[in-house]
C-alpha angles and dihedrals in degrees: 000000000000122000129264088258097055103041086043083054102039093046090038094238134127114271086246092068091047094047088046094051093043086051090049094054087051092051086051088051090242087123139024120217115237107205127284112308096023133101115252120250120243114229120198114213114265109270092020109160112207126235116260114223138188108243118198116194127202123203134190095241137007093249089060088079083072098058112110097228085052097052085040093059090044090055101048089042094052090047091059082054102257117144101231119183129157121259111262096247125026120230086251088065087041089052088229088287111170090211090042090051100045091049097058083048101062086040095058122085105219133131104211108027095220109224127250119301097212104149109226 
């Protein structure tokens, strides 16, 4: 969990209404400090059941969906019991276009937009 500093910053808010908040989720037992100086834990309820998302990724060419850290990274999400599917076009077919991409954003139903699958 990020620290007093950060989340003050991110939610535009004083450090005393972060450290309060973050002391309230530790009074409630949702995180666990970890000394002075170290992030708090986040601890999820016992029996939670996550949420399961659609996860579309998008890769920089079709032949990308063959590569063995890609189909990896689609197993073990779909074993934590994700839906993971590829985008319907690749930023190759879109020619990298910024409007093309955005628009196959807004038309694809997923919950969590999987980054791009370039290999490095």
């Amino acid at each position: 969990m990020p620290g007093v500093p950060r989340l003050a910053a991110e939610f535009s808010v004083n450090c005393k209404t972060s450290e309060t908040t973050l002391q309230a989720l530790e009074n409630e037992g949702l995180l666990v400090g970890q000394g002075p100086g170290r992030r708090r834990k986040i601890v999820l309820p016992e029996g939670h059941t996550p949420l399961a998302l659609r996860v579309a990724m998008l890769c920089y060419e079709q032949s990308d969906q063959t590569q063995d850290y890609l189909i990896d990274s689609k197993n073990k999400l779909e074993a934590a019991g994700h839906t993971v599917f590829y985008a319907p076009s690749n930023l190759t077919e879109i020619k990298m276009d910024v409007q093309r991409l955005a628009r196959m954003v807004k038309k694809t139903e997923a919950d969590a937009p999987g980054g791009d699958c370039r290999h490095t």
